[in-house]
C-alpha positions, 0 to 999 in steps of 0.5 A: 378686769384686773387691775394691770388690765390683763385677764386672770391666769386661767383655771384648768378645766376638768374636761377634755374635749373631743377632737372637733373633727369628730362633729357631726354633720351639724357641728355638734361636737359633745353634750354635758359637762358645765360652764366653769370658766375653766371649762370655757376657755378650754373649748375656746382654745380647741375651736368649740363654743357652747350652745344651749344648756339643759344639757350643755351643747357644744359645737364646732360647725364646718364651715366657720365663720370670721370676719377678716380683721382686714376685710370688714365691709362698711355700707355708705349708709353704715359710713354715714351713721359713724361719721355723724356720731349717731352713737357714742361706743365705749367698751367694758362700761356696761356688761350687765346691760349688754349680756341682758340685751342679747339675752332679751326676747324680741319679735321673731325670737322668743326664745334665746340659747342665753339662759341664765346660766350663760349669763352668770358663767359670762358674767364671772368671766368678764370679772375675771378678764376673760370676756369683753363687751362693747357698747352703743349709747344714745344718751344715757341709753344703751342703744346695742352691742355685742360681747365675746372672748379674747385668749392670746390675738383671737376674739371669739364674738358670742352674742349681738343686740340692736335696740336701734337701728345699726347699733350692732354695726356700728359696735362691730366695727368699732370693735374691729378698729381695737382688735387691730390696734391691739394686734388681734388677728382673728376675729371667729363670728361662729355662724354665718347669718345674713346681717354678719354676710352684710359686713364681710363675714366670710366661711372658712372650712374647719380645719383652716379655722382651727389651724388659724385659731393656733396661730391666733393663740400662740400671738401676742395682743395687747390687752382690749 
């Protein structure tokens, strides 16, 4: 982070991005190009992320799923775990330990879109301001978490991992009650999957998505 707290100015990419509109079937919208943060944040802000590199991929997927900063479902069992401190949250304390985690092979999923190349562009955009982790301890240990991008009031979530159970649950919603605070008002979760269904996630058709993107980034938030 820098010292005020607020992101770095943002770097010009050498890039331009194809209109989104332009994906395919599967949401791929363009191959190549690299991961400059100026590169990034270009694609946050056209409704594109990266996915897969060795070529680069990127995607804007028809539907698109967010969670509504208003609508996040908490389980009673999920409620429980918060209330009893089963985890202590903190945010931007440990990035390194969180990008690792999500990068990390587990059962099921051998192998991971988060090469190291991800990990040392994401890495340069958390120094910058830019990317933003949240953190679950369970004493000295990180127990889960999650990071992703903040440009303007839009938080683009990238990556989640649970090394005990409910530890990513309960980072998102620890995440949910700063973007409120903080006058976030769109939160993009990208894909939908069962475990982001299990907290309100919902799909939105593209174009509803970009244009709640533009508001998003025209917004004033507070810094997270």
């Amino acid at each position: 982070m820098t010292p005020s707290g607020a992101p770095a100015s943002e770097p010009v990419s050498r890039y331009r991005f194809p209109d989104p509109e332009t994906a395919d079937e599967d949401g791929l919208v363009a191959v190549g190009g690299d991961l400059a943060h100026g590169t990034l944040l270009a694609a946050y802000r056209a409704g594109i992320f990266p996915w897969s590199d060795g070529p680069i991929t990127w995607w804007s997927p028809d539907p698109r799923a967010v969670i509504p900063l208003d609508g996040l479902h908490v389980s009673h069992s999920l409620a429980r775990t918060i209330r009893r401190g089963a985890f202590r949250v903190t945010f931007d304390t440990a990035f390194p330990g969180v990008i690792e985690g999500c990068a990390a092979a587990r059962p099921g999923r051998e192998e991971t879109w988060i090469s190291p190349a991800f990990v040392e562009a994401y890495t340069r955009l958390h120094a910058l301001g830019w990317v933003h982790s949240v953190e679950c301890w369970q004493g000295d240990r990180l127990a889960g978490g999650l990071y992703g991008v903040a440009i303007g009031a839009w938080f683009g979530g990238e990556s989640m991992f649970s090394a005990e159970r409910d530890a990513s649950k309960v980072a998102i919603a620890a995440l949910v009650a700063r973007l409120r605070e903080c006058g976030f008002v769109l939160f993009d979760a990208q894909v939908m999957n069962p475990h982001l269904a299990s907290l309100g996630a919902v799909d939105i058709p593209r174009g509803e998505y970009r244009a709640m993107l533009r508001g998003a980034l025209a917004a004033g938030a507070r810094p997270l």
